[in-house]
N, C-alpha and C positions, 0 to 999 in steps of 0.2 A: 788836593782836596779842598771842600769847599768851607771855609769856616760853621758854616751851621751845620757839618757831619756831625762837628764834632758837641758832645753834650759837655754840661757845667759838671763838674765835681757834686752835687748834690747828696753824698754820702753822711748820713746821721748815725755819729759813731753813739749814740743811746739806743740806735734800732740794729738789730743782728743785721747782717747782710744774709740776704737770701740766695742762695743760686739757682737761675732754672734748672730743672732735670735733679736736683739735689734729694737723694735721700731722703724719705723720711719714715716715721716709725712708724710701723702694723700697729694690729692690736697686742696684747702683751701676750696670746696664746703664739703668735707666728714669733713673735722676740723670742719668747723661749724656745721656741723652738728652732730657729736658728742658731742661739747661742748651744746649747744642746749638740747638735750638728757641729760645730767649731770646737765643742770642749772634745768631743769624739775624735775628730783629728787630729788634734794634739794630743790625748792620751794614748793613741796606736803611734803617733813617733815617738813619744817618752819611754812606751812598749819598747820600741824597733829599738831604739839608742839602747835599752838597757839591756836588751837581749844580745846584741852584737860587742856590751863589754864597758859603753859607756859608761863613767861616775856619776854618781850624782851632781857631784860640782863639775861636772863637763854637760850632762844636759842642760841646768839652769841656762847658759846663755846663751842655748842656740833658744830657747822660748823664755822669754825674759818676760813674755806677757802674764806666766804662770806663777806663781807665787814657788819658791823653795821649798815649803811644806808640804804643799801640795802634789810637786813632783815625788817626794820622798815618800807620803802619803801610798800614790800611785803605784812605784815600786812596790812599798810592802804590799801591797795589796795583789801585787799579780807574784807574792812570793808566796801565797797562801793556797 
C-alpha cells in the first residue's frame, strides 16, 4: 500500500465521533413510539416467563434492562 492510502489520526476527542449510516433520532412522536413497541415485547415475555412458573427473581435477569418494580408491577397486574 501506498503511504498516502493511509490518513493522519486527525480524531478530536472534544468532537463525538460520528459514524456514517449511524442512527439517529426521529421525532419524539416515532421515539415513542418505538419505545412503546419494545416495552410490549418485554411485557409478553415477563407474561410468558410468569405464566410458565417463572419467580420473579428469575425473570429479572433474563431482562435486566427492566427495572424489578416494574417486573413485579407487571405480574400483579396481569393477576388482576
Amino acid at each position: 500500500m501506498d503511504p498516502q492510502d493511509h490518513q493522519a489520526d486527525t480524531h478530536d476527542p472534544s468532537n463525538p465521533l460520528r459514524l456514517h449510516g449511524a442512527r439517529h433520532s426521529g421525532t419524539p412522536r416515532e421515539e415513542s413510539r418505538q419505545e412503546m413497541k419494545v416495552k410490549k415485547v418485554l411485557i409478553d415475555m415477563i407474561v410468558k416467563w410468569h405464566q410458565a412458573g417463572y419467580s420473579l427473581d428469575e425473570i429479572a435477569p433474563l431482562v435486566p434492562q427492566v427495572p424489578k418494580d416494574e417486573i413485579k408491577a407487571i405480574i400483579q397486574h396481569i393477576r388482576e
